[in-house]
N, C-alpha and C positions, 0 to 999 in steps of 0.2 A: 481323762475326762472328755475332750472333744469329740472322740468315737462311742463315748458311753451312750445307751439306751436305754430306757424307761424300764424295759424288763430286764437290766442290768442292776439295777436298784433293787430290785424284790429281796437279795439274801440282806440288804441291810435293812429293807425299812422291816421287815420282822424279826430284827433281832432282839434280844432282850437289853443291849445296851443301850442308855438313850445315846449316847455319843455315835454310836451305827446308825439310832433313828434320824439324828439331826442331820446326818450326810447324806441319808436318804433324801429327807426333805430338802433338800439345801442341791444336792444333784438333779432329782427331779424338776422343782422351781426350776435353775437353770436351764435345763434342757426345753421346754416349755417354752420359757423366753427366748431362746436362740430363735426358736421354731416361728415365735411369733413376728419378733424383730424382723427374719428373712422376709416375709411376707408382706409387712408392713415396707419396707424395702424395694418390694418387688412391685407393688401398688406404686408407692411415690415415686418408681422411674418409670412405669407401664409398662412393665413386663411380668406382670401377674398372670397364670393362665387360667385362672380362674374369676367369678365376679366373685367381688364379698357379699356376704350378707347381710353383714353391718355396715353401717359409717366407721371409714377408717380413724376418725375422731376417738370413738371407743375403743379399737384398740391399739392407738398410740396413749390414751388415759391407762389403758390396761396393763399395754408394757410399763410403762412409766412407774404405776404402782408396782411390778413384781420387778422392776428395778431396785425401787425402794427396801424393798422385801431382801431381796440378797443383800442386797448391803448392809442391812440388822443382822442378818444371819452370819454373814462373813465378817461383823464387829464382833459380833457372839461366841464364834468359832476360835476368834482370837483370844477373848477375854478367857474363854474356857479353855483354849488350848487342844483347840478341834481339827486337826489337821484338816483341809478340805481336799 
């Protein structure tokens, strides 16, 4: 999962099992928030090398909710027996 990529996801999120689609979703979300968390990271020590273009306000709200979001989904995963 750590080296997985976005287009590493494609054969699951169309497959026809939902149990394929949910680790789609559930791999992509994460991947996503790594992506964002570093950044947000990178800002709060100043070492960003880019400016943003929002207030990092919105996306520490952001991360925070797709925080939230995997951990329904990795409650979900469990109850249903989703290997992730």
């Amino acid at each position: 999962m750590d080296k997985m990529k976005l287009k590493d996801t494609i054969e699951l999120m169309i497959s026809d099992d939902y149990k394929e689609r949910f680790k789609s979703e559930y791999y992509q979300t994460k991947i996503r928030y790594k992506k964002l968390h570093k950044i947000i990271i990178k800002s709060q020590a100043g070492t960003l090398d880019f400016e943003l273009s929002c207030p990092l306000e919105i996306l520490e709200k952001q991360a925070c909710y797709m925080g939230n979001y995997l951990k329904t989904l990795e409650i979900r995963a469990e109850i249903e027996k989703i290997e992730l």
